[in-house]
C-alpha positions as CSV (number, residue, x, y, z in Angstrom):
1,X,-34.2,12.4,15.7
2,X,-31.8,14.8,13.8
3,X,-28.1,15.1,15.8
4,X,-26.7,18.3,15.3
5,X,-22.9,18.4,14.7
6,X,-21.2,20.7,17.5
7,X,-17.7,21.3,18.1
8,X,-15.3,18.5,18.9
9,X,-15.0,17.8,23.0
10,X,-11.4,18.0,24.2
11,X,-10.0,14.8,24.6
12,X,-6.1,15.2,26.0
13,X,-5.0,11.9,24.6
14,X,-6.5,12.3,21.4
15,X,-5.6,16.1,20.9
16,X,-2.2,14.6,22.0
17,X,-2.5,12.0,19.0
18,X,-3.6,14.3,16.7
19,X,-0.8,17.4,17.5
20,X,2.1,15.1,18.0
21,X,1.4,12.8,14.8
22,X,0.6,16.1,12.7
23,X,-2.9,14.5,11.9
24,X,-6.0,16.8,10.9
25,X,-8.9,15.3,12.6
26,X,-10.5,12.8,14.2
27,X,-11.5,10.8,10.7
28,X,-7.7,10.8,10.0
29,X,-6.4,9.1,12.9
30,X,-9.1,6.2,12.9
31,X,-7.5,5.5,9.2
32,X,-4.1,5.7,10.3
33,X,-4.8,3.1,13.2
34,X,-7.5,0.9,11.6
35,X,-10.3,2.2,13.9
36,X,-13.6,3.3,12.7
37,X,-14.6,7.2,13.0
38,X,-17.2,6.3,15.1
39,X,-15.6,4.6,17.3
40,X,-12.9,7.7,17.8
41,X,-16.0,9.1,18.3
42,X,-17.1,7.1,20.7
43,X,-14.2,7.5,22.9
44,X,-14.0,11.6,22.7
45,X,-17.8,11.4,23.9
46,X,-16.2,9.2,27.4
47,X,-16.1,5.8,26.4
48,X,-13.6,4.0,28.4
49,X,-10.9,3.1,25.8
50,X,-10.2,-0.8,25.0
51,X,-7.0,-2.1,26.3
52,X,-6.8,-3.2,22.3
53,X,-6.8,0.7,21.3
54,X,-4.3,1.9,24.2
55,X,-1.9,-1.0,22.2
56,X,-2.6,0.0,19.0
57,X,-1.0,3.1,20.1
58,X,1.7,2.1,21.8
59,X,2.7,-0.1,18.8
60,X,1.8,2.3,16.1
61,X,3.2,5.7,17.5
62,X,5.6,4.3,20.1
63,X,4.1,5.5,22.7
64,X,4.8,4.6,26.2
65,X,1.9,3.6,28.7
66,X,3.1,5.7,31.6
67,X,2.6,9.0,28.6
68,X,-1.1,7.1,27.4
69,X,-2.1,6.9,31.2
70,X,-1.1,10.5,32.2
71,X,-2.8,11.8,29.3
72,X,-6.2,9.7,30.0
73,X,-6.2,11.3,33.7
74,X,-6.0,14.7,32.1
75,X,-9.5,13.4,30.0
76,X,-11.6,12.8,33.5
């Protein structure tokens, strides 16, 4: 089976982490945070996110949970 590359689904928290970081894609914020691309992925596609990857970006951009949670009910 042959998966065909399509445009990127919107994803409000990780368009957020991408726009407010100044980051060019999806490949370059799984570097930044030590996550695989697949698994950025993975989440874009509606995978609930890990409480381990809502900390990473709390610690790593300073983000607050109240802004990580708003931004997730956007993505539903």
């Amino acid at each position: 089976m042959t998966r065909t590359k399509g445009p990127k689904k919107p994803h409000a928290l990780l368009d957020a982490l991408l726009s407010e970081n100044r980051l060019r894609n999806d490949s370059h914020l799984a570097d930044e945070i030590g996550y695989t691309k697949g698994r950025i992925c993975e989440y874009r596609n509606g995978t609930q996110m890990s409480a381990e990857f809502i900390l990473t970006i709390m610690r790593k951009f300073g983000w607050s949970l109240k802004k990580i949670d708003a931004l997730l009910s956007e993505s539903k």
